[in-house]
Structures are given as C-alpha cells and as structure tokens.
N, C-alpha and C positions, 0 to 999 in steps of 0.2 A: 540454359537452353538444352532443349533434350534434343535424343540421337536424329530422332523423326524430323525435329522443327532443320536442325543444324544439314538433316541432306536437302530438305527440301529448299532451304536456303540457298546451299549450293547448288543447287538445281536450277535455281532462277525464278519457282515458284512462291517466292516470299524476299519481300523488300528488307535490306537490312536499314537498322535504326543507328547507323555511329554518328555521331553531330564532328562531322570532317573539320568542319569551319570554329566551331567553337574552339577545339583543340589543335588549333594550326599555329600556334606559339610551339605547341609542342612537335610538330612534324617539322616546323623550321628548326627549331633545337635540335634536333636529332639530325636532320637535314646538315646544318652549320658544322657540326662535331664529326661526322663522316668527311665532309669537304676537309677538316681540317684536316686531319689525319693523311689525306688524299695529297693532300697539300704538301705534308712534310714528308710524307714516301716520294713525292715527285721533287722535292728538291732536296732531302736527306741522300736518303736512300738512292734516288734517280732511278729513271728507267735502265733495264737491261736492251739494250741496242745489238740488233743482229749486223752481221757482217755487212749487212746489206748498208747500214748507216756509219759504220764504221771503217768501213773496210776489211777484206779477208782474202783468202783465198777458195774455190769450188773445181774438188775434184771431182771426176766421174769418171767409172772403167765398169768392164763386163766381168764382171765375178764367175769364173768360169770354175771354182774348185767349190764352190757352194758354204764358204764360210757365214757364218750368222753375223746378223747387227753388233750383236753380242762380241764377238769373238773381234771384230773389227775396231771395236769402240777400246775393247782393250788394247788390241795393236796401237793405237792412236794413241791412251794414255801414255804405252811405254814409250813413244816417241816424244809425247811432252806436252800434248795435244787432248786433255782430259774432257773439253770443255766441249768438243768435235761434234755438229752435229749429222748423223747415219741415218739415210734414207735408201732402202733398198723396193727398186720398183720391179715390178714383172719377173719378181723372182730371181734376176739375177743380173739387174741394171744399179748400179751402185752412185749417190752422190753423199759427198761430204761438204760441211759448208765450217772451217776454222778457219782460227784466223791467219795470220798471215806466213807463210810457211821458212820465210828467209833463205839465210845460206845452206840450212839443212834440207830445202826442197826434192836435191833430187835423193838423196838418204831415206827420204819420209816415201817417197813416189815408187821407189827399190823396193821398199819395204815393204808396201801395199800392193804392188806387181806379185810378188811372193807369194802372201797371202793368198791372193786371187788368182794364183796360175797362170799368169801373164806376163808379159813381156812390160818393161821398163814405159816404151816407146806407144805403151796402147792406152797409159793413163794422161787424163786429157788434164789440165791443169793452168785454170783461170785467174785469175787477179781482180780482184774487186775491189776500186776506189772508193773515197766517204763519199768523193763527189756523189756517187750514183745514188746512195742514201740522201743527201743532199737535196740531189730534185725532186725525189720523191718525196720529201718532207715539202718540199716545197708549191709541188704540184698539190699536195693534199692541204696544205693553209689554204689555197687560193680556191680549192671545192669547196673547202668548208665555210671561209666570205663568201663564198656565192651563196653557197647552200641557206647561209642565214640570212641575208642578203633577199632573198626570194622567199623563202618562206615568210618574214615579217611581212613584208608587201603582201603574198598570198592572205596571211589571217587578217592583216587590217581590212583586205578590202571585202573579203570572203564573210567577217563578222567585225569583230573594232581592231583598233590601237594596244588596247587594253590588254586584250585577248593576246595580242601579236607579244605583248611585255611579258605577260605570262608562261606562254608558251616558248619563246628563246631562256627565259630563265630557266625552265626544265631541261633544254637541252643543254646549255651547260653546264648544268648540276649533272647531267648525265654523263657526258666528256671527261668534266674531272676528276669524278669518281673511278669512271669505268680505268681513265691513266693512271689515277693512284693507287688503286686495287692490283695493278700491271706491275708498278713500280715495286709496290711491299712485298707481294708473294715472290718477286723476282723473274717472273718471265721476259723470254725475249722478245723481244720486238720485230717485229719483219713487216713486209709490205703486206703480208695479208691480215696481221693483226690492225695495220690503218684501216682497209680495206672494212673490217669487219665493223671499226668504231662508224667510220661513216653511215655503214648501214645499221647499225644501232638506232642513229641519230632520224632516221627516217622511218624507225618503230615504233620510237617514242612519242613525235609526230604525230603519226597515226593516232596512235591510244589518245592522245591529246586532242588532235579534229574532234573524235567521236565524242568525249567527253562536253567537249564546247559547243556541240552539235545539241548538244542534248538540255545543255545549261542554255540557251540562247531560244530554244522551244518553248521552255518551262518560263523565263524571265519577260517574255513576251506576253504572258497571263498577267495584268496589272492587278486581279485578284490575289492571286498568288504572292509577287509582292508585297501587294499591301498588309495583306494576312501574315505572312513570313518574314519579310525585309528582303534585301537582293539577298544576303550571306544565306538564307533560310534556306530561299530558292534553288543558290548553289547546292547547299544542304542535302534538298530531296531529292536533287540529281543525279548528285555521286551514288547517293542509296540506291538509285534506280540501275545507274550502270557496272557501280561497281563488281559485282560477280561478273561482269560480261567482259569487263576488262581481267579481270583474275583466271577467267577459263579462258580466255585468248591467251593469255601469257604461258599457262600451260599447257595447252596443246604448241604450244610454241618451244618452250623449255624442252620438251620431255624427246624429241628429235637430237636440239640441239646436243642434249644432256649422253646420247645414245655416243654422238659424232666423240664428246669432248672423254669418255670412258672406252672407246673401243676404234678412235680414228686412230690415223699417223698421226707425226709429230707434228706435221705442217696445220693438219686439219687442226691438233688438237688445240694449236696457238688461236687459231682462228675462232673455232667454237669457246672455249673461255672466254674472250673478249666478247662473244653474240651473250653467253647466260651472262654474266657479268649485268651487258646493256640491255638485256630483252628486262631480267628482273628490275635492275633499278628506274627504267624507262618507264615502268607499268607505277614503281612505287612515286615515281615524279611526276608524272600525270596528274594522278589524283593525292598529293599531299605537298605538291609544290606550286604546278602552273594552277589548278582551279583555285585555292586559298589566296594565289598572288593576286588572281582577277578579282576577288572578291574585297581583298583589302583595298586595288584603286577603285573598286567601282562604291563603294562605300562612302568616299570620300568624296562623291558629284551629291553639291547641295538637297538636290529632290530625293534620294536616296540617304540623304543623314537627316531628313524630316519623315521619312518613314521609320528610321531606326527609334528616332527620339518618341515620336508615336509610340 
C-alpha cells in the first residue's frame, strides 16, 4: 500500500479490504491468550487494593514551611511508611493516604507537624475501615448486574438476542482484561479506578451499537446476503466502519493519554484504567462481539443454505 492510498485510508476516503470474519479464529486466539494472562495476574499476582478496600489511615494538614511531595514522601519512608501516597492541593493543602498508622501514630503526626511548621494538634488524622472498601466493591457489582442487566434487554429489543450475546461478550472481555492489566503492572486500586472501568464499559457499548447499527442496515439487503452470506455482510461492514471506530478511539486516547502523563496521582490511576478500556473496547468491538454474532447467526438453518450455496 502506498503513502497516498494508506492516508487517504485513514482519512475515510477508501474502504479497507481485511476479511474480519474469515480470521476470527484468530482474534479469538489472541482474544483467549490475553484473558488468560489477565486471569492469572488477577488471581496470581492479585489486584493492588488501596486503603480504601483495605483499610488505612488519611492524613491532612496545611503545609505552611512549603516542603515538596518530594521531601515528604521521604520523611514517610524514614517513618516506615514508603508505600505512602502524597497529594499536595492548592499549593499547600496536604493529604496522605497509608496504611494504618498504629501505636507510632502520634510519633508519625510529630514528625509531619515538623516538617510542615505546625503544630502537632493541626494534623487531622482519619481511620479508614475495609468495611468502606467493602461497600464500595459492593455497591459497584450490583451497577454492573444492572448495567448488563439492561443493556441485554436494550440490544435484544433495539436489534436481536444475538446481538445482545455478542455484545455482553465484549464487555467482559473488556472487564477482564482491563482488571488484569491493573493486577500485572501493579497499580492501586481506588474508587476512582471502579469508577473509570464502569465508564469504560459504556464506551465499549457505544462502539458496539454503531457497529451493529451498521451490520443490521447492510444484512437487511437479502441481495447482499445472498451474494456474501450473513458472515460476508458482517465483513463489508466492519470495512465500512472500521476507521470511524479507530479515529473515535483516538481522538479519545490522545486527551486521556495527555491526563495519564502530566495528571496527579489520583487522576493518573483513573486515566490508565480509561486508555487501558478506551483501546481494548475499540479492539472488542470489532474482533470479538461482530465475529460472535456472525458465528450464531450462521448457524439459523436459511443462513447455512446460503453458506452451502
């Protein structure tokens, strides 16, 4: 392909030729081999759990001697506390989130008083149960059965059954990637990284509607069909939208990508987990849920005498 044909490609002015469907042994291969690995980081390995799910402690004080993140994170290691995480807002609002401070609390509280030019009695000093983690883990199952929950009812009645089988496959291909990817590189986990997979899971969605939107247009051509077979149909679909889902993904990426190299910490947990789900969401779309539809719709009788045709 030359330089000309490959922008104008990307541009949108020319259909790409990949036969999706023929090679969907091999994007579930590849598919299966990712889960796996995802698999054994999430129960190997295991997620890293912020204090929020396990319990800790959160300090906060007013840093009134202008010490850096820097300079605090070491005071915390010499305390015992390496793991500490330092968030400094509005210049000189201080929170720490470690875990749990024990008998050396007020020694650790002295000592960051110090630091900060303050008095012992200014540093505020909270207790964070697993419980709290707890509900929140809890609170977020019971979104995410609804969320599937509703969404299968929306595709079946919105287009078929089918459709609806496809489409939750993608999204849990999305899920357990995006936790196992969490688990291996070892980040923590906090309420805004749930927070983040959720909305993942409604990107992925997305790109999925449009796709089935578009496969359910074409499939409606009993020409087409019959010329193609349903899998063909799928076929010249994906071709059609595929760059329009790959330039949504990166105008999508390329924000989040901004947040996860130049946010805080907090953001940065958050945007990891959005690139993470924005990119696999985009690659599940089109190489997990259309493939899935294609293989049950393939197997209704009047659709295996067009194949045999």
């Amino acid at each position: 392909m030359s330089l000309r044909t490959a922008i104008s490609t990307f541009r949108g002015h020319r259909d790409f030729h990949i036969d999706f469907i023929a090679r969907r042994r091999v994007w579930f291969m590849i598919s299966a081999a990712v889960i796996a690995l995802s698999l054994g980081g999430l129960f190997v390995r295991q997620l890293n759990l912020g204090i929020d799910f396990r319990g800790g402690s959160v300090l906060e004080y007013t840093n009134e001697s202008g010490a850096t993140t820097e300079e605090i994170r070491q005071r915390l290691a010499r305390l015992g506390h390496p793991d500490a995480v330092v968030q400094v807002v509005e210049g000189d609002q201080v929170t720490i989130r470690t875990e749990a401070l024990g008998v050396r609390r007020a020694e650790i509280t002295a000592a960051l008083a110090r630091q900060a030019g303050i008095q012992p009695s200014d540093v505020s000093a909270q207790i964070i149960g697993p419980k709290w983690g707890q509900q929140i883990s809890e609170k977020a199952l019971q979104g995410l059965i609804i969320f599937l929950i509703v969404v299968s009812i929306y595709i079946a009645f919105r287009f078929e059954w089918k459709m609806s089988v496809g489409a939750v496959a993608a999204l849990f291909h999305d899920l357990i990637i995006t936790a196992g990817i969490y688990a291996l590189v070892g980040r923590e986990v906090t309420p805004e990284t749930v927070i983040a997979i959720l909305t993942i899971l409604g990107y992925s969605l997305y790109d999925t509607v449009v796709i089935y939107d578009k496969i359910k247009e074409n499939t409606e051509s009993q020409a087409l069909v019959a010329r193609e077979t349903y899998g063909g149909a799928v076929n010249v679909s994906l071709n059609q939208v595929v760059m329009r889902s790959v330039n949504t993904s990166i105008t999508t990426l390329l924000p989040i990508g901004a947040l996860l190299l130049f946010g805080g910490d907090t953001l940065k947990n958050f945007a990891f987990a959005l690139f993470i789900g924005v990119a696999v969401g985009t690659y599940s779309s089109l190489f997990v849920a259309a493939p899935v539809l294609s293989v049950l719709k393939e197997r209704e009788p009047r659709l295996q005498q067009i194949s045999e045709r």
